[in-house]
N, C-alpha and C positions, 0 to 999 in steps of 0.2 A: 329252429336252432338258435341258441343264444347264444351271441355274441359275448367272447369275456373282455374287456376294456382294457388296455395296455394298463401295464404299472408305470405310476408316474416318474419321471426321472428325477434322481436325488442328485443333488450339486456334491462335488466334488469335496470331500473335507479340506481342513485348511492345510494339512500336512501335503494332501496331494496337490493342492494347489501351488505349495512352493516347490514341489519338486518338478512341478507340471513347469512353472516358470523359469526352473532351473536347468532342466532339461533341452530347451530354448535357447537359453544361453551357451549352453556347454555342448551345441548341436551333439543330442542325443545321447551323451556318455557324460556321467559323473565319475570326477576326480575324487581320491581323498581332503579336497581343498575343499571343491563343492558341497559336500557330504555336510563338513564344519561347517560351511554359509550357512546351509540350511535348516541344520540344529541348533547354531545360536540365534538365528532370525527366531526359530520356532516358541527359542526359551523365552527372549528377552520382550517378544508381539506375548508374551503369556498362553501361548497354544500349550506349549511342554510347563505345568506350574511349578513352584517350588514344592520339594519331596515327590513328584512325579518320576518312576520307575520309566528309564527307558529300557527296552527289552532289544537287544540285536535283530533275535527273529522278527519283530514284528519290524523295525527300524527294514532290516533289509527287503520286507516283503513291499513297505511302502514305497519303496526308493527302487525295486528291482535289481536291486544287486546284491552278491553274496553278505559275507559277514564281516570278510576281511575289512577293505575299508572302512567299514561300521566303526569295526573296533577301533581301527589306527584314528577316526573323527575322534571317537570320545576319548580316546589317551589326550591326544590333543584338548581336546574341551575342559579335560579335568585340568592341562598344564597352566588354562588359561582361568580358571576357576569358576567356569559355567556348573560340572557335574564332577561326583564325587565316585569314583569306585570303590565300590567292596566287594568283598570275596563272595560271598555266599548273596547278594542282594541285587550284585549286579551295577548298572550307572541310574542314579541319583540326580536328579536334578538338584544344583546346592541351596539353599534355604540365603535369604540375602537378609542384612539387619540394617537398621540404622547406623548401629558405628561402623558398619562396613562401605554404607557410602560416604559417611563423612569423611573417614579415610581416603576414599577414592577422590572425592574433592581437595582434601589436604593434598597428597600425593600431586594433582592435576597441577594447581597452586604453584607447587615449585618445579615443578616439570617444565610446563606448556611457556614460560617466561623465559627461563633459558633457551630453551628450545627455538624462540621468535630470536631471540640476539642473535643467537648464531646461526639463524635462517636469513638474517635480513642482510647479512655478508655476501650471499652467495646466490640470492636471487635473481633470475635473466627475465626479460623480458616476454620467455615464454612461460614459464610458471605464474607471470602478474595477469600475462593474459587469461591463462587457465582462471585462475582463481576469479576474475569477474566475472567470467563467465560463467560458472558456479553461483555465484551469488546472483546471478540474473535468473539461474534457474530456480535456484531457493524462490526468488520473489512471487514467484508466481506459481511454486507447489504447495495445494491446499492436502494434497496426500500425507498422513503423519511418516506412516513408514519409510515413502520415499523423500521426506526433507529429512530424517535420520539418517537415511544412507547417503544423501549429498553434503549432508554438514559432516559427519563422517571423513569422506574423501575432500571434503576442505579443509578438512585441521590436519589429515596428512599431506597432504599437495602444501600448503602452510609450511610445513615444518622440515618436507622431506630435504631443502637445499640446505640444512643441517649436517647432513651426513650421518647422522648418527641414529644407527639401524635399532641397537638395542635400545636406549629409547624412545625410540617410534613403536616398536614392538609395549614399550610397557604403558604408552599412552593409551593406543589400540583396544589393549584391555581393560585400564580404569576406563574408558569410556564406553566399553562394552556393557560393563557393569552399572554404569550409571543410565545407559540407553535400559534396561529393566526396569528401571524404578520410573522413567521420566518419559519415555518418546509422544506416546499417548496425553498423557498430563500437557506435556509444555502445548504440543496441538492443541488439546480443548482450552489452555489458558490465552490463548492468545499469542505468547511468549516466542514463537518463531519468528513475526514478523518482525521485534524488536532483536530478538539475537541477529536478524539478517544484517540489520540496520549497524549494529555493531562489527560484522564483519567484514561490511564495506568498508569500512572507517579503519580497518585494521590494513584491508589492502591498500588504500590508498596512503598510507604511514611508508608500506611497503615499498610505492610505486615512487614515493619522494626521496627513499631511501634514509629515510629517520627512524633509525633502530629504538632511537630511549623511547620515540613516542610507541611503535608498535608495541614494544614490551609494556608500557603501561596500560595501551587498550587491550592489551590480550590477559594481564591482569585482571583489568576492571571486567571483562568479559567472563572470564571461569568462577570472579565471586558473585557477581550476578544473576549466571545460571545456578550457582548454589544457592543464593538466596531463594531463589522461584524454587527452585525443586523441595527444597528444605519445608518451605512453607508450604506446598502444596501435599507434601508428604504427610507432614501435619495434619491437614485437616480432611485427609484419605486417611486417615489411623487411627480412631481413637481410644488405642490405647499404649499409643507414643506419649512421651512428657509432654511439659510444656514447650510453649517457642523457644520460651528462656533457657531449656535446657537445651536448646542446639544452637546454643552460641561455639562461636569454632576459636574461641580461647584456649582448647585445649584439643590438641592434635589428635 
């Protein structure tokens, strides 16, 4: 009698593995909260690509759950401009351009400065502590995805002693949108170890209580990461213009 030989086991895809991860977190039940983590991590790591059809049925078969919070994610997803709904097509992953980041960098620009003035009013001694503590953790994650999510939760930990929810909420996104184009890139360029570096220098601006200087480093910081990304977007594209034409002379 001949033996038949197990089938070999197949690893998990990546969708299942974030929801496997998320599931973990959210002991065993996804929120409609969750739901969004998981389809903008999916879009912006490039698992979901641009003009990638999301399908509900399949969406909720991957995730175990109905359809309802399916749909209430991608309302949401589109409010945030990850996916696009149509009527007869369904959700859309949205197609991202160059002048669409630029804008997101312009936007950041004058956002992310005000945002420090009026953060560095109202900062305690426990939000200084959070934040190096963060930056301690940055130093020493080689993980692309997970220094994205901890730079992330430092620009809002950063800014939350602001008060001001709405834009926090508008930051959130332009740098949803910009973690698509860059999270990977900045990783293989080297480029986090130098943003950390930069971070530091911003909390401890923070911890002196020297707003003009925070606001300058958290300038000098947002056009910096534009440069890196800009140039690196470049030379992943070749059929973007020149350098010369992403000069940000013009919003």
């Amino acid at each position: 009698m001949r033996l038949i030989p197990p089938l070999p086991e197949t690893a998990p895809s990546p969708i299942a593995q974030l929801v496997d991860s998320r599931l973990q977190q959210a002991n065993g039940k996804l929120s409609v909260d969750d739901v969004v983590s998981i389809l903008q991590e999916a879009i912006i790591r490039g698992i979901y690509a641009p003009g990638r059809a999301l399908r509900q049925d399949d969406l909720a078969h991957a995730m175990g759950i109905s359809k309802i919070p399916i749909r209430e994610a991608l309302r949401t997803l589109q409010a945030n401009g990850f996916v696009e709904l149509h009527q007869h097509r369904g959700a859309i992953v949205k197609e991202l351009t160059l002048a669409q980041l630029r804008e997101a960098f312009y936007l950041r620009e004058m956002l992310e400065p005000d945002l420090m003035r009026d953060a560095t009013a109202h900062m305690d001694d426990a939000t200084l502590d959070k934040l190096e503590a963060l930056v301690a953790q940055m130093d020493g994650e080689t993980n692309a995805w997970r220094f994205s999510e901890l730079n992330a939760i430092f620009h809002q930990t950063l800014y939350a002693p602001s008060g001001r929810a709405l834009s926090m909420q508008i930051l959130a996104m332009l740098q949803g949108h910009i973690q698509r184009m860059s999270f990977m890139q900045l990783s293989l360029s080297g480029h986090n170890n130098s943003a950390n570096e930069e971070h530091r220098a911003i909390v401890a601006a923070c911890r002196r209580r020297d707003a003009s200087q925070a606001v300058r480093l958290v300038e000098q910081h947002v056009a910096h990461i534009r440069q890196v990304i800009l140039v690196l977007y470049e030379q992943q594209s070749a059929c973007l213009p020149p350098l010369s034409a992403l000069r940000e002379d013009q919003p």
